[in-house]
N, C-alpha and C positions, 0 to 999 in steps of 0.2 A: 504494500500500500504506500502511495505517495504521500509527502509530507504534507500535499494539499487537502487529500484525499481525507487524510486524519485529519485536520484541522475541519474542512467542511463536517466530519462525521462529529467533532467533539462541539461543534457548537448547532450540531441539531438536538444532540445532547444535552447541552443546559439547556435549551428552548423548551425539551422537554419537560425537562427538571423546574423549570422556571412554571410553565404551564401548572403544569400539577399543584406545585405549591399555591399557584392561585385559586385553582377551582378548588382546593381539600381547603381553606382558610374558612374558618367557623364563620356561620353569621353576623353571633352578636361582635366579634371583632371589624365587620365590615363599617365603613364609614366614606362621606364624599360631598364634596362640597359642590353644593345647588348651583345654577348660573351665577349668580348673586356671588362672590364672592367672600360674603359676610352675612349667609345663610349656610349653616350645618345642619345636614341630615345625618344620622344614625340611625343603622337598620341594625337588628338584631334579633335575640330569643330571651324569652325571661327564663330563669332556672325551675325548677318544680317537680314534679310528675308528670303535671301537665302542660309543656311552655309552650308559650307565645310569642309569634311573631309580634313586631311591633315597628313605627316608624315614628321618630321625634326628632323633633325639630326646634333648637338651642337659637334662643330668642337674640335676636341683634340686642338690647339694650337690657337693662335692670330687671329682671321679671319679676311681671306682677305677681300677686299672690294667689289668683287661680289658673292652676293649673288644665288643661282642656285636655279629655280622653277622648277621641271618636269611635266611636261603634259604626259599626255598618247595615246595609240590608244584606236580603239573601242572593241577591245579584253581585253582590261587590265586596268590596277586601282595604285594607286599608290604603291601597293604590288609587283609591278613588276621590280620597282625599288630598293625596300628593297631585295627582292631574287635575283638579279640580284649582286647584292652588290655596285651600284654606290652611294646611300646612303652613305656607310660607307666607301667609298675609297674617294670621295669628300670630306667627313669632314677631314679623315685624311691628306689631303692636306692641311684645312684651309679654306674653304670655308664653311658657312652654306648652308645647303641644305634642301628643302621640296620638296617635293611629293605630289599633290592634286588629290584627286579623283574628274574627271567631275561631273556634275549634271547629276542624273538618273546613275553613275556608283560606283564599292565599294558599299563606307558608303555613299556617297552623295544623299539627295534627290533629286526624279527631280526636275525642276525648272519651272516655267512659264517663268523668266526672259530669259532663253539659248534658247526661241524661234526664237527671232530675232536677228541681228547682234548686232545692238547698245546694247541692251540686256547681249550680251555674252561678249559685251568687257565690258562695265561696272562691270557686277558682277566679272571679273576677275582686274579689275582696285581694286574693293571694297576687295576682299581678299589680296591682296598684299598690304594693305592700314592697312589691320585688324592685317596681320602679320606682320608690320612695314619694312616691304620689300622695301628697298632705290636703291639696285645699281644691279636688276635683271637681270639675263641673263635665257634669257627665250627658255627650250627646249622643240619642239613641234612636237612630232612626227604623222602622219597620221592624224585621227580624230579629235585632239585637233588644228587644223589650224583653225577649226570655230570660235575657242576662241582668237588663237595667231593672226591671219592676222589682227584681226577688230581693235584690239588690239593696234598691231603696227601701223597701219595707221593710230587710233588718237592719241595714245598716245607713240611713240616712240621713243619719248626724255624721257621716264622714264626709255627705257630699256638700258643694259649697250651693251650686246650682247644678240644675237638669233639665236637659231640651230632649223632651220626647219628640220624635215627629214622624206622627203615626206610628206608634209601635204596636209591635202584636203581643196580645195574652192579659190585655185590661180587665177583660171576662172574668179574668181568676179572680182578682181581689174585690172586696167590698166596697163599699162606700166611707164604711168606718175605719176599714186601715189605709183609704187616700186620705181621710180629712185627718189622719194622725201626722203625717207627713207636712213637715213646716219649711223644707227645702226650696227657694226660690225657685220656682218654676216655670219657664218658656215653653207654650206649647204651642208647636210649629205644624203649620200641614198645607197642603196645595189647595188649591181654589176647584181642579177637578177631579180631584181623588174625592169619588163618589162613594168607596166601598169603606175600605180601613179606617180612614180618617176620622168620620162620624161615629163609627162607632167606638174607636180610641176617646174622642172628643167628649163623651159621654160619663165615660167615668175620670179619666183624666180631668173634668169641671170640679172633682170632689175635692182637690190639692187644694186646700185653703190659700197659697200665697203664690198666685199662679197670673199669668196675661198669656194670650190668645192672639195670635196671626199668622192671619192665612196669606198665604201670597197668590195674588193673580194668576190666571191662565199659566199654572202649574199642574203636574200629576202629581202620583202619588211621592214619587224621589222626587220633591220641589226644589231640593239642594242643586238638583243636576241642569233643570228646567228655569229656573232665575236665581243664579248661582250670584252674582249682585245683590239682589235686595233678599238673599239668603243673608249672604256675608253682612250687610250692613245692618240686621235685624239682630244678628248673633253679638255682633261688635255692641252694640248698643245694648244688650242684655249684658255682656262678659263687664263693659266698664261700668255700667249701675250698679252693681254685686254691692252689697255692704262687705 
């Protein structure tokens, strides 16, 4: 073999070597910086039994004291938040913000624990625990109610505020364990989300410390449908917070 020959061979060599080490590098080690270069995203997994993906995003300035978790529907993942751009419009307010993918959706594996209620609120208690999460304002739109209701009706002195918008499984609770719940409340839903919405809207009225808006010629994901006067309805709930 020529000296060329081994040269060419040894640096397909580390190509390889290089390659591998990149694709075996864990998650939560991954990290990368937005357009912006004064916006950080960190993507990673929370530790557990059962982890979670998740996406956060390290506020330009001083953060404020509520922190924003987004939940998702059953179409979407926390990518939907990053595209959307509320990621990186929140942080530039000042707020940290993540993004989790459910169990069974994205990067998240299923879970055995999201079978049951107590189930789903725990392991959402244990991720906001993993990511030091103190003064959450927890948004929860369609699907992820399974996770948010159970949630808030044990543990709702953790949350600072909560923006249901249309979730599912209102059914389950009472009227007397909504009006226990003293959590600032944003309840968000589309102008023609004719199915879930109303009927979310109905017991969701029992939150004692609650306002209501609907956005115009929206469906049911209104986030996605007037993703402006989404943002600017949420902005305007996160900075009235006591």
């Amino acid at each position: 073999m020529s000296r060329y020959q081994a040269a060419v061979l040894g640096l397909g060599l580390l190509f390889l070597l290089l390659l591998y080490v990149g694709l075996s590098r864990p998650p939560e080690q991954a990290s990368w910086l937005w357009r912006d270069p004064n916006v950080t995203i960190l993507a990673g997994v929370t530790p557990g039994s059962s982890p979670i993906f998740y996406r956060e995003v390290l506020p330009l300035h001083q953060a404020r004291r509520s922190e924003v978790v987004l939940l998702h529907g059953k179409a979407f993942s926390s990518h939907t938040w990053e595209r959307l751009g509320t990621l990186k419009l929140l942080s530039q307010r000042g707020y940290r913000t993540i993004a989790l993918d459910l169990p069974g959706f994205g990067n998240s594996a299923a879970s055995r624990e999201a079978s049951t209620e107590a189930g789903r609120a725990r392991l959402l208690e244990r991720v906001l625990q993993d990511l030091k999460v103190h003064n959450a304002v927890l948004v929860s739109p369609s699907l992820s109610g399974l996770y948010a209701l159970p949630f808030l009706m044990q543990g709702h002195l953790q949350l600072r505020g909560f923006v249901p918008i249309a979730p599912t499984s209102t059914q389950n609770y009472s009227q007397e364990q909504f009006w226990a719940v003293k959590t600032p409340t944003l309840i968000l839903y589309g102008e023609l989300d004719h199915i879930l919405a109303p009927e979310s809207l109905r017991q969701l009225r029992h939150l004692p410390n609650h306002s209501v808006v609907k956005l115009p010629n929206a469906g049911h994901a209104c986030y996605l449908h007037r993703p402006r006067d989404f943002h600017l309805v949420l902005l305007d709930f996160l900075d009235h917070l006591p």
